[in-house]
MIGUKE-378762 format. One line per 10 residues: number of its first residue (from 1); their letters; for each residue x, y, z of N, C-alpha, C. Coordinates in nm, 3 decimals, decimal comma, m for minus. Layout:
BEGIN
NUM> A> X Y Z X Y Z X Y Z; ... .
REM end
This chain:
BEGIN
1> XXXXXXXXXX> 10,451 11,309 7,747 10,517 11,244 7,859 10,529 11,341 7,977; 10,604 11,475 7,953 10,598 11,547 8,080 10,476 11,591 8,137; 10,362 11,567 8,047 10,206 11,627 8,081 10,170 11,521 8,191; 10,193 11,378 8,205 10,143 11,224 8,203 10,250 11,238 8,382; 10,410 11,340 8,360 10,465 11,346 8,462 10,402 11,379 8,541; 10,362 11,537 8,526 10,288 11,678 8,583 10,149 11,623 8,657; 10,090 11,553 8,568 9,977 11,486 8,650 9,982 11,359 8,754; 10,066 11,291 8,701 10,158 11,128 8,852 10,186 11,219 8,922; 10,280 11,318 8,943 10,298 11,408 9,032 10,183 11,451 9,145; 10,150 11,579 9,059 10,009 11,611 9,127 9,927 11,530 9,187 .
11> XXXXXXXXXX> 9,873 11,422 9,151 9,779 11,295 9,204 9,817 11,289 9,336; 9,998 11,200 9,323 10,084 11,161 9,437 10,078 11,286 9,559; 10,117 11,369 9,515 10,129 11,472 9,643 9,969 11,535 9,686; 9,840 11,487 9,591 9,678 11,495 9,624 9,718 11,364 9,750; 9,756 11,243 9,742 9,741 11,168 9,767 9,793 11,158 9,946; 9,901 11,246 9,946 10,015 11,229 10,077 9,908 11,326 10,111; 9,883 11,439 10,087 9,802 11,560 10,148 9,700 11,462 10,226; 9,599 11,424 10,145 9,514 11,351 10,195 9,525 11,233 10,327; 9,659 11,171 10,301 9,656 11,095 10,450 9,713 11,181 10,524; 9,739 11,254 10,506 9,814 11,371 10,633 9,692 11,401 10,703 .
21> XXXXXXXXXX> 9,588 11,447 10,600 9,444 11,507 10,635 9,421 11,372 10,759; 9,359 11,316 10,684 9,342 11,171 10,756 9,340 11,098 10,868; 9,513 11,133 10,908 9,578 11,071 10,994 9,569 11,166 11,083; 9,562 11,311 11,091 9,582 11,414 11,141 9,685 11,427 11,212; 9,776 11,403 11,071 9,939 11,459 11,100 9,925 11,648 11,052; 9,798 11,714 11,020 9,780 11,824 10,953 9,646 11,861 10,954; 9,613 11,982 11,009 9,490 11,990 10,976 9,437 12,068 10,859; 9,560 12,130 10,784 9,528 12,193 10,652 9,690 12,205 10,587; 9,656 12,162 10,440 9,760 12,192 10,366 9,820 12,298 10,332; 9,921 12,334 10,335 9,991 12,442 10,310 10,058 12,425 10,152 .
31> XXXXXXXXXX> 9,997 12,509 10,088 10,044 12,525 9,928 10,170 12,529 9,866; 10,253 12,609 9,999 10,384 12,652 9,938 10,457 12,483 9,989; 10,387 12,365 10,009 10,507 12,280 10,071 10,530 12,186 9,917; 10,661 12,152 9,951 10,797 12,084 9,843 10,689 12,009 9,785; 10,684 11,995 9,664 10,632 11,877 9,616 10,699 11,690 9,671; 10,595 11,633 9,609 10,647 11,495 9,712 10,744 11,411 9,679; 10,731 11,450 9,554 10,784 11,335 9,468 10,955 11,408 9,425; 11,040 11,259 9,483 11,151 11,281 9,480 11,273 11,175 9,389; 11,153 11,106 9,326 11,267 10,980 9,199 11,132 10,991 9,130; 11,183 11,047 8,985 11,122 10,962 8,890 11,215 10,857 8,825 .
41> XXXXXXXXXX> 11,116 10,714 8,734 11,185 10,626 8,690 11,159 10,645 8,575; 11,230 10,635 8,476 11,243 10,618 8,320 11,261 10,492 8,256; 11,181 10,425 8,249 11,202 10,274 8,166 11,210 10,293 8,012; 11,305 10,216 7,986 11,342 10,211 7,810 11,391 10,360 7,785; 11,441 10,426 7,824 11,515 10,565 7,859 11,573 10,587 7,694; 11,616 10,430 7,628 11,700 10,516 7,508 11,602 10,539 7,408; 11,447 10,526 7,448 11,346 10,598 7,347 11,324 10,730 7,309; 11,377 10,783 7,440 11,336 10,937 7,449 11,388 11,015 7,328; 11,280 11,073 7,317 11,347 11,182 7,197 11,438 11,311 7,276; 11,512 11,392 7,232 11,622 11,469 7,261 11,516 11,572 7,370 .
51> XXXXXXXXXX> 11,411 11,581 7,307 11,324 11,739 7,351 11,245 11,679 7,523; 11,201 11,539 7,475 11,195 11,461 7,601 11,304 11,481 7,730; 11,436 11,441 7,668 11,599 11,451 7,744 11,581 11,556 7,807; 11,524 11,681 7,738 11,604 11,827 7,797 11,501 11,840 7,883; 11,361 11,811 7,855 11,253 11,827 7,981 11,258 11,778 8,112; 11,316 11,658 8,109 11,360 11,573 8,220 11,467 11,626 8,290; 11,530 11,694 8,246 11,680 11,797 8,315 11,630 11,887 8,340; 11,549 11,962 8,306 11,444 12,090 8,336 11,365 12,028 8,481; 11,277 11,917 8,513 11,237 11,917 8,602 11,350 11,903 8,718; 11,454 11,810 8,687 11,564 11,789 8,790 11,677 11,910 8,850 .
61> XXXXXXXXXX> 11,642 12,024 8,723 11,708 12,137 8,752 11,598 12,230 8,829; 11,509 12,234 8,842 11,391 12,341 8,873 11,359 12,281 9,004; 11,338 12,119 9,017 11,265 12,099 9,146 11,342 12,029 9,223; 11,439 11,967 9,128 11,558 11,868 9,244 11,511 11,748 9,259; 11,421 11,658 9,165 11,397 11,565 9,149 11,499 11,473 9,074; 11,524 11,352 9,134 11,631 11,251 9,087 11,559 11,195 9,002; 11,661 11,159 8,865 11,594 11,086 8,730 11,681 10,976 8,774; 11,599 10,883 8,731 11,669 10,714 8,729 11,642 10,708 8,558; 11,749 10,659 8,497 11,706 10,605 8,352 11,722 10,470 8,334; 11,640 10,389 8,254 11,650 10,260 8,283 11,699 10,205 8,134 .
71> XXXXXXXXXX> 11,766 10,166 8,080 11,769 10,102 7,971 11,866 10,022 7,902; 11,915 10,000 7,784 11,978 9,886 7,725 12,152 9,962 7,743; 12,233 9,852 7,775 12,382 9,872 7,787 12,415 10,029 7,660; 12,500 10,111 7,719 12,547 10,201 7,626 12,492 10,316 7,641; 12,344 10,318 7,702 12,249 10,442 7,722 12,351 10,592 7,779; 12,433 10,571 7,862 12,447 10,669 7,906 12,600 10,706 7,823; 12,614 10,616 7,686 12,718 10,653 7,607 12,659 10,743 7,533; 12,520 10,735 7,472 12,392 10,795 7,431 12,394 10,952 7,455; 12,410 10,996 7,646 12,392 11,096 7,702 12,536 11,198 7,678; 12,623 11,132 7,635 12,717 11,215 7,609 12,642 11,323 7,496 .
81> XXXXXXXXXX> 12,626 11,263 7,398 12,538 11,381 7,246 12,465 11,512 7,369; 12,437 11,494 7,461 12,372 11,637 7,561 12,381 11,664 7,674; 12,570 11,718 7,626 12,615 11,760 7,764 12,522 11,802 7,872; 12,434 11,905 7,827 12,337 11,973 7,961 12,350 11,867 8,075; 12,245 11,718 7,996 12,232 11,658 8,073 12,334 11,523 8,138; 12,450 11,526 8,034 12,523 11,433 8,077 12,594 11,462 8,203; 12,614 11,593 8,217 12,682 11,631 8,302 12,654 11,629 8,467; 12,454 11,595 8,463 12,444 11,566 8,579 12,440 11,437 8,593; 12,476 11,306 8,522 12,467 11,230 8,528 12,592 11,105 8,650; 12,487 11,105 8,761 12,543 11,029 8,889 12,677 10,944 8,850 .
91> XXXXXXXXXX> 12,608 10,828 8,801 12,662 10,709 8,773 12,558 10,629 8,664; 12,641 10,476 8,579 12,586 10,394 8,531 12,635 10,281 8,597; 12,552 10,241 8,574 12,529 10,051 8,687 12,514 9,973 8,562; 12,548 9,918 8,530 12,528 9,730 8,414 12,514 9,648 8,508; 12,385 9,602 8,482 12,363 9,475 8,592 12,428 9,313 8,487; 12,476 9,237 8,595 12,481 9,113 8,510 12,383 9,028 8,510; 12,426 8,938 8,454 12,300 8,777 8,452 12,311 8,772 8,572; 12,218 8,683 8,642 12,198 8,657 8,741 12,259 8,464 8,752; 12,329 8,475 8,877 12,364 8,313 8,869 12,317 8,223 8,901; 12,374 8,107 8,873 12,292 7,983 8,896 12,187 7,970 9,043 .
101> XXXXXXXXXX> 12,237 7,989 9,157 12,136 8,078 9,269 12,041 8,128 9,286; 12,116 8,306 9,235 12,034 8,361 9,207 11,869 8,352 9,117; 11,936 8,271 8,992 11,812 8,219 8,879 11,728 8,131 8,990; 11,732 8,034 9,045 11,717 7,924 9,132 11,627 8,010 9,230; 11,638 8,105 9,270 11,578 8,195 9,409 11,470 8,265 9,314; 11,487 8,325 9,213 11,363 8,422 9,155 11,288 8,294 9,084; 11,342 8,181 9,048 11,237 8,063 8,944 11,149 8,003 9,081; 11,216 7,997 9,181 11,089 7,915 9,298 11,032 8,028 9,321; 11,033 8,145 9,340 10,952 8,312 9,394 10,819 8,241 9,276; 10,861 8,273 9,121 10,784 8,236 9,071 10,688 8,113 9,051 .
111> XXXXXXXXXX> 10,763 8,011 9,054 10,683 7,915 9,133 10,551 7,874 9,181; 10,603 7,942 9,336 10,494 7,929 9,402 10,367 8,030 9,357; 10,412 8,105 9,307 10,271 8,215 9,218 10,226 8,118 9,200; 10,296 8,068 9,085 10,178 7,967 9,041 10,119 7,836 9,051; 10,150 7,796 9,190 10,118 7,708 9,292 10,148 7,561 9,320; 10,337 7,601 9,242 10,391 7,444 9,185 10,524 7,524 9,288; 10,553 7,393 9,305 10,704 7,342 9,370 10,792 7,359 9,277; 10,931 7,418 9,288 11,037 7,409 9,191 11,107 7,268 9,307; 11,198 7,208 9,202 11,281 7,055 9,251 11,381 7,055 9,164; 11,470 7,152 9,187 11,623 7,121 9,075 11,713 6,966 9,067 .
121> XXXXXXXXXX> 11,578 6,907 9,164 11,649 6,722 9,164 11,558 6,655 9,060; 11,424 6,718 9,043 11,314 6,629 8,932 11,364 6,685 8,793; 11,391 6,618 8,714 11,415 6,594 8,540 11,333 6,703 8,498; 11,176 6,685 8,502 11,116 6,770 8,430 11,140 6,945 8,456; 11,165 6,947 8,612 11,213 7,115 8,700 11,343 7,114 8,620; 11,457 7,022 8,657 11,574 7,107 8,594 11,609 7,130 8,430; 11,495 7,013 8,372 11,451 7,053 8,211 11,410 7,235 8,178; 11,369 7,238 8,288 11,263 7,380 8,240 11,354 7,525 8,301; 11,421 7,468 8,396 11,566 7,560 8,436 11,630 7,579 8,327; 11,700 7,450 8,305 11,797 7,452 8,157 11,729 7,538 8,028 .
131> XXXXXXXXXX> 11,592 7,554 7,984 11,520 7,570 7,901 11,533 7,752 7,952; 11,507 7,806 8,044 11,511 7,940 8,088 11,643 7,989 8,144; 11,732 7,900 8,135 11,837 7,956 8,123 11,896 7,954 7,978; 11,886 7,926 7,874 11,943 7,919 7,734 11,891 8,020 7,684; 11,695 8,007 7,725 11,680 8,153 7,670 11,677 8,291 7,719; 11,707 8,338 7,846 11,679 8,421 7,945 11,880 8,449 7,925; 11,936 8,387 7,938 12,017 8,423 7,942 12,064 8,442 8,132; 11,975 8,444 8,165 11,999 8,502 8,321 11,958 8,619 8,327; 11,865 8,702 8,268 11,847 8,853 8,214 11,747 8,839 8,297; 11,734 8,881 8,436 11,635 8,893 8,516 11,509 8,984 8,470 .
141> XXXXXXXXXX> 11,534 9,056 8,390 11,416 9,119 8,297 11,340 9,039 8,196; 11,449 8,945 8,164 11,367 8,856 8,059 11,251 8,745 8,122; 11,342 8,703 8,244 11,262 8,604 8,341 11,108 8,673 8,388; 11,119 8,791 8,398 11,013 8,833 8,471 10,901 8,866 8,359; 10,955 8,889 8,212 10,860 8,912 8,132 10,811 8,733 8,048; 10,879 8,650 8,096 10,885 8,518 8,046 10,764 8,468 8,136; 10,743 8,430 8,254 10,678 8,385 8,336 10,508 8,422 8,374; 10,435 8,579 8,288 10,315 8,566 8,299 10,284 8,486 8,155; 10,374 8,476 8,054 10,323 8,449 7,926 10,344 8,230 7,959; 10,443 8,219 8,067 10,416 8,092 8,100 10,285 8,040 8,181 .
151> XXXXXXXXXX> 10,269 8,139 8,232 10,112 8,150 8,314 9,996 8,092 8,220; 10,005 8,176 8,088 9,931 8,202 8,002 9,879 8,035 7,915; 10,030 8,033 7,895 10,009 7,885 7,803 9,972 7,763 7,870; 10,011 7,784 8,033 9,948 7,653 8,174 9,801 7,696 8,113; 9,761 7,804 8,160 9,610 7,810 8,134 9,523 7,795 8,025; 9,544 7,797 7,884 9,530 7,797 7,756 9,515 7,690 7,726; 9,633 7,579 7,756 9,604 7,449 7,761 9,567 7,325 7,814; 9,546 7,377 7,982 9,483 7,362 8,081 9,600 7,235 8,144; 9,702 7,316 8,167 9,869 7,239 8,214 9,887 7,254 8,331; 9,943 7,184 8,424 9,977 7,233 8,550 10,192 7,222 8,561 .
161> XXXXXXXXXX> 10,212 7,126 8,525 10,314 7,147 8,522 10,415 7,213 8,354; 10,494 7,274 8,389 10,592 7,416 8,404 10,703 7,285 8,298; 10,685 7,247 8,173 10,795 7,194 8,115 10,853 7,278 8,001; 10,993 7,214 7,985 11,066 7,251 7,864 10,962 7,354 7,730; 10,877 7,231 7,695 10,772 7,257 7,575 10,676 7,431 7,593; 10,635 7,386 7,779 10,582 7,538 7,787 10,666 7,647 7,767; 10,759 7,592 7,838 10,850 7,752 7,845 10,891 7,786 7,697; 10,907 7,712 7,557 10,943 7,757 7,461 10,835 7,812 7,406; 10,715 7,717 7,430 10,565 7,826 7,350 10,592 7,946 7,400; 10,556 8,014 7,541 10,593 8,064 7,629 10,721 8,211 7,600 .
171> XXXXXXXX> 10,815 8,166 7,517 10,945 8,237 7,512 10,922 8,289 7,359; 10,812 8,207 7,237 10,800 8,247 7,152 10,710 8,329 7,126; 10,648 8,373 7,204 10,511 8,511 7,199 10,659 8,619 7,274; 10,759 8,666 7,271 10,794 8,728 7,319 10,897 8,773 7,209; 10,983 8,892 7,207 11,047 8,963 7,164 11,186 8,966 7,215; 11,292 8,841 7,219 11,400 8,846 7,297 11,506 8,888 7,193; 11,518 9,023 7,266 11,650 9,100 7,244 11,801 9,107 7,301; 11,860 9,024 7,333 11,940 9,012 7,410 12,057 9,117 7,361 .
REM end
């Protein structure tokens, strides 16, 4: 993982060099300048093994790069077991479900991807609301991993409209952990 860092890194700041070059904001790079990269993100954060943990505090202590950790409620109850790193630890955020609205604003986003109208007044639209809200919970993570595998089963079975039935095929190729 920190090898996989070391190199996203490197690439990224190949990458800024280069439009600097480019743009001719620079006509030559200077070696000694800051590296570029100033957030890394950590998804599923409570995988990391401990030796992982301390590397990630090593880069944030050495270069001053901000860690974001991303993961399941409790994670940063987790970070207590290593002070080192608990201790730089900002804040934790718990996001909630998202509400009736909210769900309503990211289900038409999706939607139109896929080149249908949402209508929380047509039976079959607020069938398939009701259906992704029972199983989604409102877990805006779940929605977003729910909706290419709804993609999947429109196309598979050669469907255009987005019902109840899809969204459960749909919700059952998936792994819901709530």
């Amino acid at each position: 993982m920190i090898k996989d860092i070391e190199f996203y890194r490197t690439r990224l700041d190949i990458c800024i060099d280069q439009h600097l070059i480019n743009t001719g904001k620079v006509s030559k790079i200077n070696p000694r300048t800051p590296r570029a990269t100033e957030l890394i993100i950590i998804d599923e954060a409570e995988r990391l093994p401990p030796t992982a943990l301390e590397m990630l505090r090593d880069i944030h202590d050495r270069d001053g790069v901000a860690i974001m950790f991303i993961g399941m409620p409790g994670i940063d109850q987790r970070f207590r077991h290593y002070p080192q790193l608990f201790s730089r630890l900002g804040f934790s955020h718990r996001y909630r479900a998202l509400g009736k609205d909210e769900l309503l604003f990211v289900l038409n986003r999706h939607y139109k991807r896929l080149g249908s109208e949402l209508d929380p007044e047509d039976f079959t639209d607020a069938q398939a609301i009701a259906a992704i809200e029972r199983l989604t919970r409102g877990n805006f993570r779940v929605v977003e991993r729910l909706f290419p595998q709804i993609k999947r089963v429109l196309k598979i079975n050669e469907l255009e409209a987005i019902t109840d039935d899809v969204i459960e095929a749909a919700a059952s190729t998936l792994v819901l952990g709530h």
